[in-house]
N, C-alpha and C positions, 0 to 999 in steps of 0.2 A: 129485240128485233134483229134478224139479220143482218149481216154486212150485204148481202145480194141486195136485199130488199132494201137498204137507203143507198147503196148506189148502182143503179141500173147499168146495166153492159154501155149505153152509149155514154149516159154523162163518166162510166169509170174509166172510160176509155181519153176523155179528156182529163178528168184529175190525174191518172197515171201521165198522162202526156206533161199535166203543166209543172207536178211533182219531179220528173224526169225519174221515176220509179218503175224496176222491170216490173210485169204483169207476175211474174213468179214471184217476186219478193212478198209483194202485194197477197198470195195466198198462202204463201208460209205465215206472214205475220197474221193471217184470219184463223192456221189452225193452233200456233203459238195461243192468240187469247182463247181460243175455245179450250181449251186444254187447260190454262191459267183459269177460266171461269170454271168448270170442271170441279178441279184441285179445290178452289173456293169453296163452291156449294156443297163439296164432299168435310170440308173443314170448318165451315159454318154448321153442319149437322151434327158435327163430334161437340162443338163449343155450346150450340144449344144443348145435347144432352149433359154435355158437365155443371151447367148452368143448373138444370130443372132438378138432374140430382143431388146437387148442394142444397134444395127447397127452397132458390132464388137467392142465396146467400153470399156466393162466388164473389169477388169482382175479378179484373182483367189479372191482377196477379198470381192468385190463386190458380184458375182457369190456367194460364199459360204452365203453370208446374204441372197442373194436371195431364196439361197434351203434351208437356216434354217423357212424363212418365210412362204414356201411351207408345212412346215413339216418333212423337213430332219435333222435328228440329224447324223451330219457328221462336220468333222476338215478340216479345210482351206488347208492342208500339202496334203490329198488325193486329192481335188480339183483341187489343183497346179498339181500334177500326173497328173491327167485323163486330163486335158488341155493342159499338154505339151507334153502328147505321142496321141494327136488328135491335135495336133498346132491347138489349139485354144486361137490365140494371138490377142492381138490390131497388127493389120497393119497400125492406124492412126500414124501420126508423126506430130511434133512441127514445126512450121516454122514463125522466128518472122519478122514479115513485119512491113512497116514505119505504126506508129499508124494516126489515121485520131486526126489531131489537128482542133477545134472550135473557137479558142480566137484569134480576132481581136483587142486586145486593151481594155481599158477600155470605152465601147460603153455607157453603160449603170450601174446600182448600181452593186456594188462588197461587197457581201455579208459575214460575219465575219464566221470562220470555228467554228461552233458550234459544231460539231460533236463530231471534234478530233481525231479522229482513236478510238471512242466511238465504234465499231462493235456489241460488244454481247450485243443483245437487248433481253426483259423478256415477250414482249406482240408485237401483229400485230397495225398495223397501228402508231409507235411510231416514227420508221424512214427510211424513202425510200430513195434510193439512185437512182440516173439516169446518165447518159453519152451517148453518139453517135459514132457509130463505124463504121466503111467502109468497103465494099467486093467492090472486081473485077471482072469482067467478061473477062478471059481469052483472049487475042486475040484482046480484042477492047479498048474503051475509055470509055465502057459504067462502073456506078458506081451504088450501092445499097448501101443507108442507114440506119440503124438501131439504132431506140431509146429507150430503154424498159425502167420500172420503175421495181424496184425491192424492197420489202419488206426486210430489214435486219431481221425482224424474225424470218422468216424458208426460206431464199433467195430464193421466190418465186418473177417470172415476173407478177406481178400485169396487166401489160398494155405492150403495145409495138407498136409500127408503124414502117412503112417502105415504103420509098419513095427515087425516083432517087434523087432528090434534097434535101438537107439539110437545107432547110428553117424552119423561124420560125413557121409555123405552124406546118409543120411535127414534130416539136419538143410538141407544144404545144395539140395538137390532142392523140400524147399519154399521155399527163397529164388530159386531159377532158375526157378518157377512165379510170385513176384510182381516178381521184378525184367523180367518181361516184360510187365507191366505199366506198367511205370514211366516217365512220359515222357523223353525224352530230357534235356530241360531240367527242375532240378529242385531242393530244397536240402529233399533229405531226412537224416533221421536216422533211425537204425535202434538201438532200443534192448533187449536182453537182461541177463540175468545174469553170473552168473564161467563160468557150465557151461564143460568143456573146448571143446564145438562151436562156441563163439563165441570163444573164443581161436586156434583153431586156422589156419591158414595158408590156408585151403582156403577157408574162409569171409570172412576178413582179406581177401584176393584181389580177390573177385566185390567186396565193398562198396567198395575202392579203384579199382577198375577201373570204376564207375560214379560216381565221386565222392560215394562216400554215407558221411557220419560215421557214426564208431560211439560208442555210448553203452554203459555199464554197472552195473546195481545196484552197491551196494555191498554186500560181502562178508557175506552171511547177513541181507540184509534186502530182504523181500518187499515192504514196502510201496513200496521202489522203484518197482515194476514192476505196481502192485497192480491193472491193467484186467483185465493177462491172467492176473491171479491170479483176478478175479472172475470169469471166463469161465471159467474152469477149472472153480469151484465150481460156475457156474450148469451148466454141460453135465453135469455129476456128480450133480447135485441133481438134473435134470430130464430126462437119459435113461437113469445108470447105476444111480445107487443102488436098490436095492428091486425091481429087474431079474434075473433069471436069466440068461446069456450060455454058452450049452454050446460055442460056437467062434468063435475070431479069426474069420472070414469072417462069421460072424454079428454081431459085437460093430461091425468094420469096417462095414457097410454101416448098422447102427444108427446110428454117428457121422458118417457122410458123408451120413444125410438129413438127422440133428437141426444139422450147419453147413448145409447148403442150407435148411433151416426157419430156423435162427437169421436170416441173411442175406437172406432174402426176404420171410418171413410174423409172425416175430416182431415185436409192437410192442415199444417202449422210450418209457418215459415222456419221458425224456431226451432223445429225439428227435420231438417233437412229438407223439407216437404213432402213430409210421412205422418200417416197418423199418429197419434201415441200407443197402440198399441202394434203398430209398424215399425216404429221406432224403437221398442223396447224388445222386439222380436228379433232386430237387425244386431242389437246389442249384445244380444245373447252369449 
């Protein structure tokens, strides 16, 4: 509503009276807030679009990196405001399911945990970390696998595959997608679990044949390996759970935008509030 319109010329003429307030202050201060509401509604438009192109993901911290990035010089406390009198919340929710277990036994070599819960690494290509994780397709039998490789550097997915079946080459197909990546000269490590696909001959091969060590959690302990265990949660927290999925080719293409989102557009506090592969660009 206008200010005209809740105070008419006679009753403003008394409240200025009893205020002892010039009549001019009085219209500076009306075009002050229009201007201050203005700015608002112009910066409520920016934070909804940061908001919708996170896929409702954002919260107030994020968001506020995003508009510093933009050019806005604004504090996280206002952000928080203008999103909770616009509910603009994550709707996404946690929901922990039985994890997809690999290890059949010792099939194959069982490789020394070289790592260590080593995590912060100073350069790309020094240590990737891999694992295989399962979705459901609501209603049926049917299963989606997913095997990415991930750079500890800037925990960007170097490579990734997906395939109904969990076989060794689905495993091995995303490692001939990032060892084409990999410079010639190098002293990487490649670190996974017991699963049989990392024991196996096939896989043993390609990493001796490029000179890349191999690493291994230890036997039933995620925290080993805990990046790509958090990546796991966050992909599941943030495009599966709470999601309907009526077919693999649907669920598939879901996951191969939300890795090109992760990798591109996603910020990380962790990374200065830059993507990973923003961050790995900057480092160059």
């Amino acid at each position: 509503m206008e200010l005209r319109q809740m105070f008419p010329s006679i009753q403003l003429k008394i409240w200025l009276k009893i205020s002892n307030l010039p009549k001019s202050s009085f219209y500076e201060w009306v075009q002050k807030l229009k201007t201050v509401n203005k700015e608002e509604k112009e910066l409520t438009y920016v934070i909804k679009n940061i908001f919708e192109e996170s896929n409702e993901t954002y919260g107030y911290r994020r968001v506020t990196i995003a508009l510093k990035q933009k050019g806005f010089k604004i504090n996280h406390k206002k952000v928080y405001r203008i999103m909770r009198e616009n509910d603009l919340k994550c709707i996404k929710f946690f929901r922990r399911s039985r994890s997809y277990s690999s290890f059949k036994g010792e099939v194959g070599i069982i490789a020394e945990n070289k790592l260590n819960r080593q995590f912060q690494v100073t350069a790309p290509n020094k240590v990737w970390v891999t694992d295989v994780t399962e979705f459901k397709i609501q209603g049926s039998n049917k299963k989606l696998y997913l095997s990415p490789i991930m750079d500890l550097f800037n925990s960007e997915i170097i490579s990734f595959n997906l395939s109904t079946a969990p076989t060794v080459k689905f495993t091995t197909d995303a490692l001939d997608g990032a060892l084409k990546k990999l410079p010639k000269k190098h002293h990487l490590i490649i670190h996974s679990d017991q699963g049989f696909h990392y024991q196996h001959v096939q896989w043993v091969k390609r990493l001796r044949n490029r000179n890349i060590e191999q690493s291994m959690s230890r036997r039933g302990n995620c925290i080993d390996n805990s990046p790509m265990e958090n990546f796991f949660g966050l992909l599941k927290q943030e495009m599966y759970y709470g999601e309907i999925f009526t077919s693999i080719k649907q669920l598939e293409k879901k996951i191969t935008e939300y890795i090109n989102w992760y990798n591109n557009k996603r910020i990380k506090e962790k990374l200065n509030g830059l993507s990973p592969i923003e961050y790995r660009q900057q480092a160059a």
